[in-house]
PADO-422016 format. One record per residue (C-alpha): residue in three letters; x, y, z. Coordinates in nm, 3 decimals. Layout:
# PADO-422016
["ALA", [X, Y, Z]],
...
This chain:
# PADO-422016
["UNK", [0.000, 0.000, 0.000]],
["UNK", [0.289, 0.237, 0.100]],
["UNK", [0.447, 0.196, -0.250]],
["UNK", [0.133, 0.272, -0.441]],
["UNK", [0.084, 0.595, -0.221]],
["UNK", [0.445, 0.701, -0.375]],
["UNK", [0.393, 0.625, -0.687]],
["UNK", [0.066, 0.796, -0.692]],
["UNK", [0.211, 1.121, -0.546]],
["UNK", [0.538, 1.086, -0.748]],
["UNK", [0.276, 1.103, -1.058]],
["UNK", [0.085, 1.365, -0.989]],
["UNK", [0.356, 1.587, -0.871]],
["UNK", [0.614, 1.651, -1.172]],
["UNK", [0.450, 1.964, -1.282]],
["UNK", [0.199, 2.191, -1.156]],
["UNK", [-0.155, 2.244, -1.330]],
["UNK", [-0.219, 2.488, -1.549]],
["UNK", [-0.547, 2.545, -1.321]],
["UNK", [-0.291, 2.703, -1.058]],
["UNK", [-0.343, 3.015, -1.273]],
["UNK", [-0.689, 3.066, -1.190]],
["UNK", [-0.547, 3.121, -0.833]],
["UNK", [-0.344, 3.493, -0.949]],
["UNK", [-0.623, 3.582, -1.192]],
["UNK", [-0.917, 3.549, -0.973]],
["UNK", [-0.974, 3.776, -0.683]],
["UNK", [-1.271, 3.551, -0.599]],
["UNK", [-1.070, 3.258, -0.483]],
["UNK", [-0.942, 3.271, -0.150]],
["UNK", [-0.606, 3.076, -0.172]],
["UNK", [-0.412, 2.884, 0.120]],
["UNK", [-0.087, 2.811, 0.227]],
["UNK", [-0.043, 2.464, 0.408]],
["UNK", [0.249, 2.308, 0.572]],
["UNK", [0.445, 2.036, 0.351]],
["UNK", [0.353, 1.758, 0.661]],
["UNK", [0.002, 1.844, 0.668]],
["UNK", [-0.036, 1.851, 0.296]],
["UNK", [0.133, 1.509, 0.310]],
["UNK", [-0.109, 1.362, 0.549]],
["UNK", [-0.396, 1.457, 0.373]],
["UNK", [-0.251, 1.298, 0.011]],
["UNK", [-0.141, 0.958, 0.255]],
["UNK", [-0.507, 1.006, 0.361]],
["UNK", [-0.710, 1.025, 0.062]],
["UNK", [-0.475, 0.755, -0.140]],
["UNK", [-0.519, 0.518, 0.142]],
["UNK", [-0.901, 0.553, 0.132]],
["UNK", [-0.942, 0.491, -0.249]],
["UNK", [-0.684, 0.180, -0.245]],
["UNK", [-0.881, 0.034, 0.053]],
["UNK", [-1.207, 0.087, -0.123]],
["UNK", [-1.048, -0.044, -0.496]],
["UNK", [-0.899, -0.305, -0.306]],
["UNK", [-1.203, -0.394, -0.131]],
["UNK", [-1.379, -0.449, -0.501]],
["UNK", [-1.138, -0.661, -0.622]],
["UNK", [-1.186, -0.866, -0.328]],
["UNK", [-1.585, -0.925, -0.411]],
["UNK", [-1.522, -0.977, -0.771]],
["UNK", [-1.600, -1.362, -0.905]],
["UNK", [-1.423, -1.387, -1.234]],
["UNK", [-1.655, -1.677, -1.344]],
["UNK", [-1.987, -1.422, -1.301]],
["UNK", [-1.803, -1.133, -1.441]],
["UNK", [-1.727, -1.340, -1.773]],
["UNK", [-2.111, -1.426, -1.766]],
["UNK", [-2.231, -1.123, -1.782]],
["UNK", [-1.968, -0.957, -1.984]],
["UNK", [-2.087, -1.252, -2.220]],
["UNK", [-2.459, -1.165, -2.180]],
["UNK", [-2.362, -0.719, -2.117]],
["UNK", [-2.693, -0.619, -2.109]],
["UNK", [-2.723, -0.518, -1.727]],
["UNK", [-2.377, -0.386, -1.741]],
["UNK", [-2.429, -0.170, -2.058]],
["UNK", [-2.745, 0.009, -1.898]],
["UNK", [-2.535, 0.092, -1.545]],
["UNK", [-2.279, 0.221, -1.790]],
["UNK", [-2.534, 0.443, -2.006]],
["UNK", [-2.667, 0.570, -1.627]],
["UNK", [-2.312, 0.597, -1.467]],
["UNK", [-2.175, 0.803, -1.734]],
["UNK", [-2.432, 0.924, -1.941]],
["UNK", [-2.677, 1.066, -1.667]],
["UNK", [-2.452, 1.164, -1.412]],
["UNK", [-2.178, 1.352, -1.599]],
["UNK", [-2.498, 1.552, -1.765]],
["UNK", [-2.715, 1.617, -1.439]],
["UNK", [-2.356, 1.786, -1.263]],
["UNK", [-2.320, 1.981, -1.574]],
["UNK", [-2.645, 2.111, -1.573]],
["UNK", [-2.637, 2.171, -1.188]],
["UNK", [-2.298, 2.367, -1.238]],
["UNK", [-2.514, 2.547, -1.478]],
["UNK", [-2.760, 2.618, -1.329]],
["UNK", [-2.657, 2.740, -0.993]],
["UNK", [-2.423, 2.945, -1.194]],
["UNK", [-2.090, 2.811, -1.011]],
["UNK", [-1.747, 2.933, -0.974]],
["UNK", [-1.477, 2.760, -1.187]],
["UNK", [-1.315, 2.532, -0.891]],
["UNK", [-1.701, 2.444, -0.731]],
["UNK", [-1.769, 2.334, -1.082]],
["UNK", [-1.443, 2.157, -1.130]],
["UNK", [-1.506, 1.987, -0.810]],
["UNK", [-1.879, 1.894, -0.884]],
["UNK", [-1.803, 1.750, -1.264]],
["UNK", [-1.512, 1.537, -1.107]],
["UNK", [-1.743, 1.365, -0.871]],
["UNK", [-2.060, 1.311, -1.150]],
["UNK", [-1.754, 1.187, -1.386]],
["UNK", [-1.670, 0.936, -1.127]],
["UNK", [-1.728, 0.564, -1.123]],
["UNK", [-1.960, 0.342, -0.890]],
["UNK", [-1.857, 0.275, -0.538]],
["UNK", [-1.760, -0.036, -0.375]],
["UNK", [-2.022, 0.046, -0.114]],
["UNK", [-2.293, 0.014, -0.352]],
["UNK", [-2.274, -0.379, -0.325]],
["UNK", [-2.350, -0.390, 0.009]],
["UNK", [-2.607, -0.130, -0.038]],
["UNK", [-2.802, -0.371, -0.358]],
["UNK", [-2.749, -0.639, -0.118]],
["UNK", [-2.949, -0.437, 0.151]],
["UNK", [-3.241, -0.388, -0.137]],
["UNK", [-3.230, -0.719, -0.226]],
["UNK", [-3.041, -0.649, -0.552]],
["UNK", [-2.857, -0.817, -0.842]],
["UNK", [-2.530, -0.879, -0.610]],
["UNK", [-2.357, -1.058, -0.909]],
["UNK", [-2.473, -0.748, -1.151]],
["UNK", [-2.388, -0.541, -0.901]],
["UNK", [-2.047, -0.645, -0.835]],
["UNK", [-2.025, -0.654, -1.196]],
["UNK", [-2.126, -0.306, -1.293]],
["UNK", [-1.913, -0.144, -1.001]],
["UNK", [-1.604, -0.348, -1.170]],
["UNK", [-1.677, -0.251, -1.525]],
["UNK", [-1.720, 0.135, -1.467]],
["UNK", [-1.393, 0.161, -1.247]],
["UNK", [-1.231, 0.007, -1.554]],
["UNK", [-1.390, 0.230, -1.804]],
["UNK", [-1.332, 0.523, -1.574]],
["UNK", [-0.972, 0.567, -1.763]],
["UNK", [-1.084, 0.646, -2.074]],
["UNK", [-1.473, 0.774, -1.973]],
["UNK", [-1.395, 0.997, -1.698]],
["UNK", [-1.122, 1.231, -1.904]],
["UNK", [-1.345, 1.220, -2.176]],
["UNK", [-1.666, 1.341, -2.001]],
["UNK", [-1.450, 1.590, -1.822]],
["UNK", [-1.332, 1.740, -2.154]],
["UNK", [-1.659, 1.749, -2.259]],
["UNK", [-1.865, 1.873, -1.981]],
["UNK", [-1.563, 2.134, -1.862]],
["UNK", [-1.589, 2.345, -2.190]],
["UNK", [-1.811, 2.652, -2.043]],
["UNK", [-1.514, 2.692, -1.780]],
["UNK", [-1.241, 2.583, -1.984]],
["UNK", [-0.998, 2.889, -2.063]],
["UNK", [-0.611, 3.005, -2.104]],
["UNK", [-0.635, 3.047, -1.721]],
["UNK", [-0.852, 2.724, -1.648]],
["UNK", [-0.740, 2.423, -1.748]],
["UNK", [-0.812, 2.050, -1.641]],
["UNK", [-0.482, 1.839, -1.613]],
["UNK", [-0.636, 1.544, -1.765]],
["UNK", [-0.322, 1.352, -1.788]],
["UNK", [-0.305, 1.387, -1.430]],
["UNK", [-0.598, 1.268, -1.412]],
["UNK", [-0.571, 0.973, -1.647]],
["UNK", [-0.240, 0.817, -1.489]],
["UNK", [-0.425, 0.832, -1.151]],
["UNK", [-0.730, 0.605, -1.313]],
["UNK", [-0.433, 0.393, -1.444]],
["UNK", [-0.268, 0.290, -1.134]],
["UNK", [-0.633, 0.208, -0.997]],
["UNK", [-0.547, -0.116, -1.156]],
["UNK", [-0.266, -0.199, -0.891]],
["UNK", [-0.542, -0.219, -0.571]],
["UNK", [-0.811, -0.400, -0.804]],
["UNK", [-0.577, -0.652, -0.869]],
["UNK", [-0.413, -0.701, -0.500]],
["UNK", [-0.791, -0.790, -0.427]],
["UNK", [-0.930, -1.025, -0.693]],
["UNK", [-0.534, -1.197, -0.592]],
["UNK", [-0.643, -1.251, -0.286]],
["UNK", [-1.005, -1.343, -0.330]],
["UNK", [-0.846, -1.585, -0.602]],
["UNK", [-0.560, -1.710, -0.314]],
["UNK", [-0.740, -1.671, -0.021]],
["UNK", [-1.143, -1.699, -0.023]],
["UNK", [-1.181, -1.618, 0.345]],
["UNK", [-0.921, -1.362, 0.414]],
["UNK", [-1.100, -1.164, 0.114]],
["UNK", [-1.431, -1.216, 0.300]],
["UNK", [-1.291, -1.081, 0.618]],
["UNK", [-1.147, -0.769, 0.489]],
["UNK", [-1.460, -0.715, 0.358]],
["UNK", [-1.588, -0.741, 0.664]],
["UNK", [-1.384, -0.492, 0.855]],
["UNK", [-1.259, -0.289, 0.547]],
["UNK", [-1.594, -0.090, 0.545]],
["UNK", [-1.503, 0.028, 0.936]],
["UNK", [-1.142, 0.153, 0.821]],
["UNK", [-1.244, 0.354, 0.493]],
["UNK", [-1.490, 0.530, 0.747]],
["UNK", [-1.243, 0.637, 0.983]],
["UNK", [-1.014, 0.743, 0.767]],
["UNK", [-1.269, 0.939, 0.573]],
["UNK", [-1.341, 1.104, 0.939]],
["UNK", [-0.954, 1.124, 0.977]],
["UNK", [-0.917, 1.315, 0.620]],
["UNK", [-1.266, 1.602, 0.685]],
["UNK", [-1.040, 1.606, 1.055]],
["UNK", [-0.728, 1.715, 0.888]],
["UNK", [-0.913, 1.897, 0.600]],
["UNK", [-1.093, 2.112, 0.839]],
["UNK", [-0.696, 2.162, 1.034]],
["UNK", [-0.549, 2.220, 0.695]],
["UNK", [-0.770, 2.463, 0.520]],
["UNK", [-0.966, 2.681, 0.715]],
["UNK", [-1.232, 2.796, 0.414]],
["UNK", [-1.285, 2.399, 0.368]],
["UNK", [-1.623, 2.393, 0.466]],
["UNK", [-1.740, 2.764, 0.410]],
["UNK", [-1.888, 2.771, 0.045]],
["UNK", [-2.187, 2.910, -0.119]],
["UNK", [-2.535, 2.730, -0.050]],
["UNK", [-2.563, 2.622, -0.414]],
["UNK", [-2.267, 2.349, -0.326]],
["UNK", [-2.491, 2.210, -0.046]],
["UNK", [-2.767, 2.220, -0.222]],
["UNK", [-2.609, 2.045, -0.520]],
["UNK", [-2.415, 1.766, -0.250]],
["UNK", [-2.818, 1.688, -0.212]],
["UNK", [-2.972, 1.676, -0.574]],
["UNK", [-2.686, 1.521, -0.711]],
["UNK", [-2.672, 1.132, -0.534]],
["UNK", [-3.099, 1.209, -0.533]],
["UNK", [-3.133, 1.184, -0.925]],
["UNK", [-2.884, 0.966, -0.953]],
["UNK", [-3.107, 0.715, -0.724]],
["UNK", [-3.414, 0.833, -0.885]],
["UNK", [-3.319, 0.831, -1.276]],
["UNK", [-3.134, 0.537, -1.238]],
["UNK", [-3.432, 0.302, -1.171]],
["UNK", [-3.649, 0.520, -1.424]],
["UNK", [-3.370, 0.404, -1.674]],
["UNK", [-3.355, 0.040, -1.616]],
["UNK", [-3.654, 0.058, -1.612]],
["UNK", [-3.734, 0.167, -1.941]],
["UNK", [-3.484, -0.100, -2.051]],
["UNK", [-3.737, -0.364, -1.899]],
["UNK", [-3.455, -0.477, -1.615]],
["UNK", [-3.634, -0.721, -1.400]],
["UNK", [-3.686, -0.566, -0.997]],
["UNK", [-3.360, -0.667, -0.875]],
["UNK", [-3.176, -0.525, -1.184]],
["UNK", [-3.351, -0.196, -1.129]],
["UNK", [-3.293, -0.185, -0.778]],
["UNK", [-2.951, -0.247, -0.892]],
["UNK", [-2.911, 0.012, -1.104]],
["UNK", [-3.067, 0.263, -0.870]],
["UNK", [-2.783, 0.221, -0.614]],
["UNK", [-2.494, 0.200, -0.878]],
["UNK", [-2.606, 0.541, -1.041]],
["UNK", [-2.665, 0.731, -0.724]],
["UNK", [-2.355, 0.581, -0.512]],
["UNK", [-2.028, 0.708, -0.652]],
["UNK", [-1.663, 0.665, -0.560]],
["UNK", [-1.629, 0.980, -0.330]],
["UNK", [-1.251, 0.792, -0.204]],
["UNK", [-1.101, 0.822, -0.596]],
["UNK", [-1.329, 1.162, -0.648]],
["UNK", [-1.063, 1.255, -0.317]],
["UNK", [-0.797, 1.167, -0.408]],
["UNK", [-0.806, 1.287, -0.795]],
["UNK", [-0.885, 1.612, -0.645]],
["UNK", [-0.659, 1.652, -0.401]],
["UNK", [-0.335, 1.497, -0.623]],
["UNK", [-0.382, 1.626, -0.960]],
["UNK", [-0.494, 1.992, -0.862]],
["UNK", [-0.294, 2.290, -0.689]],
["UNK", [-0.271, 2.274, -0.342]],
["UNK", [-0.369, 2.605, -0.232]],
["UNK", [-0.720, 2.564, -0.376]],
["UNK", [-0.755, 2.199, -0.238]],
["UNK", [-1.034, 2.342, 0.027]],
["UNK", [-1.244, 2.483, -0.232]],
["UNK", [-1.232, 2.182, -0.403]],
["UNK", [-1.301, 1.895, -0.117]],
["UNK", [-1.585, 2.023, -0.016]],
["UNK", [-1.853, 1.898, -0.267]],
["UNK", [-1.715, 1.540, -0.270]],
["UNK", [-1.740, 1.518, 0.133]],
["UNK", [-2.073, 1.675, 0.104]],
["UNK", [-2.162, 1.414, -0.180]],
["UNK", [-2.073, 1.130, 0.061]],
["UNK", [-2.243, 1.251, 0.311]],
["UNK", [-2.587, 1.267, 0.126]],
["UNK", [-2.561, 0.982, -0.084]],
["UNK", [-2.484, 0.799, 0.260]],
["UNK", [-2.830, 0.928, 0.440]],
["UNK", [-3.035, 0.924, 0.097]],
["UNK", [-2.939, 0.569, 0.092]],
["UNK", [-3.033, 0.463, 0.402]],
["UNK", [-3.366, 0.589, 0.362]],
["UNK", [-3.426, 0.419, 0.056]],
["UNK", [-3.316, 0.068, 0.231]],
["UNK", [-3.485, 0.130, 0.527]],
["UNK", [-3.789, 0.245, 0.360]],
["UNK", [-3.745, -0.039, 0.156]],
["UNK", [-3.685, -0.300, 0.429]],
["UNK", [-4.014, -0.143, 0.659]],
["UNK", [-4.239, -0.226, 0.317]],
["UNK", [-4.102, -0.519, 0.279]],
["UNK", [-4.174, -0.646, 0.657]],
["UNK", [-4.477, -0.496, 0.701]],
["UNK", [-4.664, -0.487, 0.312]],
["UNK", [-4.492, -0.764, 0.054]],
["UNK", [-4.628, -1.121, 0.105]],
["UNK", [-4.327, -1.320, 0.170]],
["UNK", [-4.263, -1.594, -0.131]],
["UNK", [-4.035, -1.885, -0.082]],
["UNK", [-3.685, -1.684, -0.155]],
["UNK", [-3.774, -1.438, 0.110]],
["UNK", [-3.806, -1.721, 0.354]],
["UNK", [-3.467, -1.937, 0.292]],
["UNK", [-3.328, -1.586, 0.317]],
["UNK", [-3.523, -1.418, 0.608]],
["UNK", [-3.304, -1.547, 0.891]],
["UNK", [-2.985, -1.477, 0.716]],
["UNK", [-3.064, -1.126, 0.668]],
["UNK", [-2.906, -0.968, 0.955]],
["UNK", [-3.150, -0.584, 0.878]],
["UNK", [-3.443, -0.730, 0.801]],
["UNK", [-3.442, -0.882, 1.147]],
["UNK", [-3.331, -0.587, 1.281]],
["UNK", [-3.588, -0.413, 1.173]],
["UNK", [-3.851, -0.668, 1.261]],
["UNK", [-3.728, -0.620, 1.596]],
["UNK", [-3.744, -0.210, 1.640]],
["UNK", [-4.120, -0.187, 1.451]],
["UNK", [-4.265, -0.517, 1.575]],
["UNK", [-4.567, -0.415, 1.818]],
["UNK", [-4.649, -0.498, 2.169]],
["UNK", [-4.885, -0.750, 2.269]],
């Protein structure tokens, strides 16, 4: 892990982005100055968090399913349309709309341009998803994410993009490259070692949150603008992950996905991977306007986090207490660790 954080700051450090111009020509940025240790810490931070969640999706990915349904794309190829088709557009348009400063917008296209989460899986599974499409979609748009995610930057970046504002997409692109290395430490070891896979999935989920904590901590100590920023950012952090959630299903839908596909869907588009938006963010872009920048994708995790759980519990409370049970539902019921959880907080007194 130690040598990937090098070579991931060794990178993205050669040469300073042209974007650092923004910072002399625009009185409307406030600019600053951190120490070399902190600034260290937070890059150790934010790398550490995206390995452990790439690493953590190599380490659910079955090779034999993934061939299946790369042999039979059709669930794949509508997350993909939804993961990069709607989300890219719907930041765009918010950026638009809300009429946002260069760096918010920068910061808000980087996060709709990113791919799924590794969360998400244990979210479908939590909705009673497609685990295997699932799995399979999260895998597929982290790979396409190196040439996709430039190329929907470039694209959507264009009303902001001028001699003074420019994206450093190479930057960007040999960061999505290297995402490779974690991905394939963890299908290694799901491949070597079943059961040690299983268990860092297990307790992986724990670390990635305290180190998120550990990174808004040191944000918040680093740059003391980091969480002061116009309403529109909060407002966006909220709308974005919503019709993400929303449109997703309405898409798969319209494909004719069966429920569980849907469902699937729904959580892919909405749940994106806020540990690589980070990191990108924080390695490829000057450091002076790294608070600026950080605070949509912390904001984005935040939402898409409580959005989330309102869909599943919503989801799990309908299914307890309306759906008539079929035989699936009751090989699975005691196995499902919320459901019973739930059964247990809404049941009734006698």
């Amino acid at each position: 892990m130690e040598s990937l954080n090098q070579s991931l700051a060794m990178a993205v450090a050669s040469t300073d982005s042209p974007l650092s111009n923004l910072t002399q020509n625009s009185s409307a940025v406030q600019t600053t100055e951190v120490s070399p240790g902190l600034d260290m810490a937070m890059n150790v931070v934010f790398v550490t968090l995206s390995c452990l969640i790439l690493f953590a999706m190599g380490c659910a990915v079955d090779i034999d399913v993934m061939i299946q349904h790369i042999k039979r794309p059709y669930g794949i190829g509508v997350g993909v349309l939804s993961q990069f088709g709607l989300m890219p557009l719907v930041a765009f348009l918010l950026c638009l709309g809300f009429q946002m400063e260069p760096i918010r917008a920068m910061s808000v296209l980087v996060v709709g341009c990113c791919p799924g989460g590794s969360v998400s899986n244990v979210l479908a599974y939590l909705v009673d998803g497609d685990m295997s499409l699932s799995i399979c979609m999260t895998t597929a748009s982290t790979a396409l994410a190196m040439g996709l995610m430039p190329l929907c930057l470039w694209i959507y970046s264009q009303p902001w993009a001028t001699p003074q504002v420019v994206i450093p997409y190479w930057k960007i692109a040999v960061t999505l490259v290297l995402i490779v290395v974690p991905v394939s430490l963890g299908i290694l070891l799901k491949y070597k070692s079943p059961k040690g896979a299983w268990l860092f999935l297990k307790i992986g989920g724990f670390f990635g949150f305290f180190i998120l904590l550990a990174g808004a901590v040191l944000g918040g100590i680093s740059y003391k603008n980091m969480w002061v920023g116009p309403t529109s950012t909060f407002v966006a952090a909220v709308i974005l992950p919503l019709i993400g959630y929303t449109f997703g299903y309405l898409i798969a839908w319209l494909f004719r996905m069966d429920i569980p596909g849907r469902k699937t869907v729904c959580i892919e588009t909405g749940n994106q991977n806020i540990g690589l938006a980070l990191a990108i963010l924080k390695l490829t872009f000057p450091t002076k306007i790294a608070g600026e920048l950080l605070l949509f994708p912390l904001m984005y995790g935040v939402f898409q986090g409580i959005e989330a759980a309102i869909i599943i519990v919503t989801y799990q409370i309908w299914k307890i207490k309306c759906r008539k049970p079929n035989e699936d539902d009751e090989k699975g019921q005691d196995s499902d660790p919320t459901t019973l959880l739930l059964q247990k907080l809404i049941k009734r007194p006698n």
